[in-house]
C-alpha positions in Angstrom: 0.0 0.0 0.0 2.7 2.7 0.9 4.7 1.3 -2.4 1.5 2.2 -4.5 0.6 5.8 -2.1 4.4 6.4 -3.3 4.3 6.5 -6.8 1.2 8.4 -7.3 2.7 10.9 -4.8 5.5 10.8 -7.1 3.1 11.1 -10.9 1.7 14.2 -9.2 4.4 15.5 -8.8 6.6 14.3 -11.6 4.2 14.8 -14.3 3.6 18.5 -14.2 7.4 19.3 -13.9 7.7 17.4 -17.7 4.6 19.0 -19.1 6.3 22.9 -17.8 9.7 22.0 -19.1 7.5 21.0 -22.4 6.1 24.3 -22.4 8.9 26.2 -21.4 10.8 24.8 -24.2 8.2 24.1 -26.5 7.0 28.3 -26.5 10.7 29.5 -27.2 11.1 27.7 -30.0 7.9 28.4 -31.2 8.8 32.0 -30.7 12.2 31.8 -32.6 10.0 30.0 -35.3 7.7 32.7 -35.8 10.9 35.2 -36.2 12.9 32.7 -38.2 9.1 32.8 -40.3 9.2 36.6 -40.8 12.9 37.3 -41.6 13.2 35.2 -44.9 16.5 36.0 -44.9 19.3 32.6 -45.4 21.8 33.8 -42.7 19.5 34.7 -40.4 17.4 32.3 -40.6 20.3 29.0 -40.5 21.3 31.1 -37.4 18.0 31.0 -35.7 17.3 27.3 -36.9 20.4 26.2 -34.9 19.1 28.2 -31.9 16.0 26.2 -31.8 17.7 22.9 -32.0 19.4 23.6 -29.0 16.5 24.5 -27.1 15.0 20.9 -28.9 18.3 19.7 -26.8 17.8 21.5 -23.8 14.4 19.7 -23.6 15.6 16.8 -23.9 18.4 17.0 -21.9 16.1 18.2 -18.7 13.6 16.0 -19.1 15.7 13.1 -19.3 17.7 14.4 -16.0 14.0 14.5 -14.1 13.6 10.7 -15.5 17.0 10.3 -13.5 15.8 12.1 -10.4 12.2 10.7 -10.0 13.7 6.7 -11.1 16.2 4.8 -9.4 16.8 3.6 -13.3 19.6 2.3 -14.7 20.3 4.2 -18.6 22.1 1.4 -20.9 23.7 3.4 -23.8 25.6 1.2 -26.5 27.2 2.2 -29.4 28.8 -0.4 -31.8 30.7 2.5 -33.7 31.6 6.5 -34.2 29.4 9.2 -34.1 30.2 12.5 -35.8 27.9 16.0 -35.6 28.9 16.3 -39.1 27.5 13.5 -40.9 23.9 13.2 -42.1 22.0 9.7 -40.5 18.9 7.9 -40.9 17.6 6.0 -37.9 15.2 3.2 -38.0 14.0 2.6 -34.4 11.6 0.4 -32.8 8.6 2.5 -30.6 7.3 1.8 -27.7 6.5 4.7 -25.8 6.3 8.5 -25.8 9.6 8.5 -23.5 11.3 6.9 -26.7 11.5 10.5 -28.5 12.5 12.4 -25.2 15.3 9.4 -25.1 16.1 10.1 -29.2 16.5 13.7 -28.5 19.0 13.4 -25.4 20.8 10.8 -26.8 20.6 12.7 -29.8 22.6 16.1 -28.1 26.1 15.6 -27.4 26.6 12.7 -30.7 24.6 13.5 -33.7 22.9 16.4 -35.5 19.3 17.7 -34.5 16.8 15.0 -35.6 13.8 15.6 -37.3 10.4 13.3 -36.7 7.9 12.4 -39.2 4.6 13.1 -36.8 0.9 12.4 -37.8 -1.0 15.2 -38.6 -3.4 14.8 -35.9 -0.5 16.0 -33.5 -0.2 19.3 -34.7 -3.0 20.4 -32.4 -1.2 18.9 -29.8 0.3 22.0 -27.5 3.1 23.3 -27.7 4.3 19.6 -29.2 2.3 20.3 -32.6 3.7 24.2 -33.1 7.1 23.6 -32.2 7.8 20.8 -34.7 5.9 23.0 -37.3 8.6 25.8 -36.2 11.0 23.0 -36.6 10.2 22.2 -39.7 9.2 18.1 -39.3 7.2 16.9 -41.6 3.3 16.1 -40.9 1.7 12.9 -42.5 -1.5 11.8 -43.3 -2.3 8.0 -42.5 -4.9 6.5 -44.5 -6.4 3.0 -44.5 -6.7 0.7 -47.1 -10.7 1.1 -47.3 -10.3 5.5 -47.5 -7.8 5.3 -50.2 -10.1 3.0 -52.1 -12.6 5.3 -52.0 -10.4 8.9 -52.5 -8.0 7.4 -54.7 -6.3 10.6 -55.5 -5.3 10.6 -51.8 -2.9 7.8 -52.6 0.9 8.7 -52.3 0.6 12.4 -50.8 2.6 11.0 -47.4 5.5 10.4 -49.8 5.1 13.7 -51.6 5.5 15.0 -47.9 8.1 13.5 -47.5 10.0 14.2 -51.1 9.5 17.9 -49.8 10.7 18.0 -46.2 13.6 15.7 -47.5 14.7 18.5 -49.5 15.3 21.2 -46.9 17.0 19.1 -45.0 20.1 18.6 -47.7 20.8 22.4 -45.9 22.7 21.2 -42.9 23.6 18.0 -41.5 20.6 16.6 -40.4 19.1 12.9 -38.3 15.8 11.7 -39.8 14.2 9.2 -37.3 11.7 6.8 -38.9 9.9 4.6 -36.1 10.2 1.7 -39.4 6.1 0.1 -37.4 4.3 3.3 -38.3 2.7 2.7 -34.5 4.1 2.1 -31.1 3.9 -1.9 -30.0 1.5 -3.3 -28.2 0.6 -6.8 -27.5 -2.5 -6.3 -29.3 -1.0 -4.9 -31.9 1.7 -7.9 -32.5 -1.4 -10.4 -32.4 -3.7 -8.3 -34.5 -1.0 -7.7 -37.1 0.5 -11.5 -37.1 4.3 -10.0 -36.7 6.4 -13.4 -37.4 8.8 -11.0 -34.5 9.5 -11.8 -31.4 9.5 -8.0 -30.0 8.8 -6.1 -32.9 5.6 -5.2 -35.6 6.1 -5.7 -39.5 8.2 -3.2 -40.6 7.3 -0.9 -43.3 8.9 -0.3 -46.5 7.4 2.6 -48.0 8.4 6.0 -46.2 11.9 4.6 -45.3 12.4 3.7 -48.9 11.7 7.1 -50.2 13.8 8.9 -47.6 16.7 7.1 -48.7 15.8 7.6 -52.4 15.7 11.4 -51.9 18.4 11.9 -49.6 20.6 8.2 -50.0 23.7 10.4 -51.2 23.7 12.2 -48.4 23.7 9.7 -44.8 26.4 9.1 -43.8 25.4 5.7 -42.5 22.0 4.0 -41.0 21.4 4.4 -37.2 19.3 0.9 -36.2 18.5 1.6 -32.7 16.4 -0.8 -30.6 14.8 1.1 -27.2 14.1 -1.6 -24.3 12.1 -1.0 -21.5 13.1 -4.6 -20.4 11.4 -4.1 -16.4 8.9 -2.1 -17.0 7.3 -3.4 -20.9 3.4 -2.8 -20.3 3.5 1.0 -19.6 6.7 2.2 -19.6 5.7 5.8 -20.1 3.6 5.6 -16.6 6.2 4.1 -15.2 8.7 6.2 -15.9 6.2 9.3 -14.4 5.6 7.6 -10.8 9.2 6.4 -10.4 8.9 2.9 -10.9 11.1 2.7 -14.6 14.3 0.4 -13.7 15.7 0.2 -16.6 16.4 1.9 -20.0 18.5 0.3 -23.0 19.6 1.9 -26.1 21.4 0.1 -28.2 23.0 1.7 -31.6 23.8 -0.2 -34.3 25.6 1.3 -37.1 24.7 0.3 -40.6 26.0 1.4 -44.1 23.4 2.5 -46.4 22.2 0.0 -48.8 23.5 -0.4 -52.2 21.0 1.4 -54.9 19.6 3.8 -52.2 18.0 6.0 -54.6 16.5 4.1 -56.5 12.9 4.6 -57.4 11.3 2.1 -55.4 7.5 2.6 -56.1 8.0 1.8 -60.1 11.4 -0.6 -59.9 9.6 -4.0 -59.1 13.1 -5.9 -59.2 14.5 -2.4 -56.2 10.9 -2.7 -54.4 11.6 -6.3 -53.6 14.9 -6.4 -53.0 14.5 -3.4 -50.6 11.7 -4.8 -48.7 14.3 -8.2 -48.1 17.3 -5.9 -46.7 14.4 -4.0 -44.3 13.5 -7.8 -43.1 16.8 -9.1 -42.8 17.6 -5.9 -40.6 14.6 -6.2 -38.7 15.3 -9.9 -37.8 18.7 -9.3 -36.5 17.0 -6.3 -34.7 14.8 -8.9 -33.2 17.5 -11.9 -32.0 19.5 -8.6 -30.8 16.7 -7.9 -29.0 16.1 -11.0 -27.4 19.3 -11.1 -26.3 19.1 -7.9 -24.5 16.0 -9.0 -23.0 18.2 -12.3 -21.8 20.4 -10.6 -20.0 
């Protein structure tokens, strides 16, 4: 009983410190945005755009220090390889929670350039969360099923002419794009419901990775696979992590070279398409064994 009385003393308090560090954050670089907006001017606004990335790190970087107050956790950070700050990446991560993007972008601050999330559309009106990665320039998408695109065909492909466009301002400056490779964050309905032939992880899918690579392949440097475990706390790590009962945290960083033919066209090269879609499940399997593994141990 005192255990339980604990931790919600702990949510109540814990909770609204994130959500004011959100908003702290989140309404300066909205600001900056709105300046950076009005002043179409290149210098001015590069300068401005690398102010706002490091309040995205600041962010990050406090939020993930209250994770460390309010947890007796312990943060596993691998790295099988160099990072540089100067060198463009793509990373293909498995999602789990919300606290995997506060993890991305602290992990994110002292190794790699600012990253940039592909977000659903729905999240713009989310506060401060919605206008400050419109200020940051991250792209929104659409998500349609199967059944609407049937019936507004003409529908069909805009996520990937989102993403052709975004793509393109980020050839600027060295940049991370982070693809969560699911499309959704895991669940063990999910897994059943989608018949994952994975261990820990959904189907992967092909389509927005595959064009990313095909509009900025030249440019990454290499492929960031990075596999986020919550290995104590897998039902509801994000609840956990608010009323201090997270234990552990793995982030494990493998580095990959881009494949072969990156920028190829993918959606009319049959022989690319399938050939593409076998790399993406030969790295998701040996995501999954790694995974296990982890989970093992």
């Amino acid at each position: 009983m005192m255990k339980v009385a604990v931790s919600l003393l702990i949510f109540l308090i814990h909770t609204p410190l994130q959500i004011i560090n959100l908003a702290c954050w989140g309404c300066l670089i909205i600001f900056f945005g709105l300046i950076k907006l009005a002043l179409p001017i290149p210098p001015i606004q590069k300068l401005l755009a690398n102010l706002m990335h490091t309040f995205l790190f600041g962010f990050g970087t406090v939020s993930v220090r209250m994770v460390r107050w309010f947890n007796d956790v312990d943060v596993q950070i691998d790295v099988h390889g160099e990072l540089s700050k100067q060198n463009w990446y793509l990373i293909m991560a498995n999602h789990l929670s919300w606290l995997d993007i506060i993890l991305l972008i602290e992990f994110a601050a002292k190794r790699i350039p600012a990253p940039k999330f592909f977000l659903k559309k729905e999240l713009i009106w989310m506060p401060f969360v919605g206008l400050g990665a419109w200020a940051l320039e991250m792209p929104f998408m659409s998500r349609y099923s199967q059944a609407y695109l049937s019936k507004y065909p003409h529908k069909r492909g805009q996520d990937i002419e989102t993403t052709k466009r975004y793509c393109h301002k980020f050839k600027t400056m060295p940049t991370t794009v982070i693809n969560f490779v699911e499309g959704t964050r895991f669940t063990a309905n999910k897994h059943k419901l989608k018949k994952s032939c994975y261990q820990h992880l959904l189907p992967p899918k092909a389509g927005g990775i595959a064009f990313t690579l095909a509009t900025m392949g030249e440019l990454f440097t290499n492929i960031l696979d990075i596999s986020l475990l919550y290995p104590e706390n897998k039902r509801h790590p994000m609840y956990a992590m608010l009323s201090g009962q997270m234990k552990r945290i793995v982030i494990d960083v493998n580095i990959i070279p881009v494949p072969e033919k990156a920028n190829s066209d993918y959606f009319s090269d049959k022989v690319y398409r399938q050939q593409f879609q076998e790399w993406l499940n030969e790295c998701w399997a040996i995501k999954d064994a790694r995974i296990a593994r982890i989970m093992e141990h």
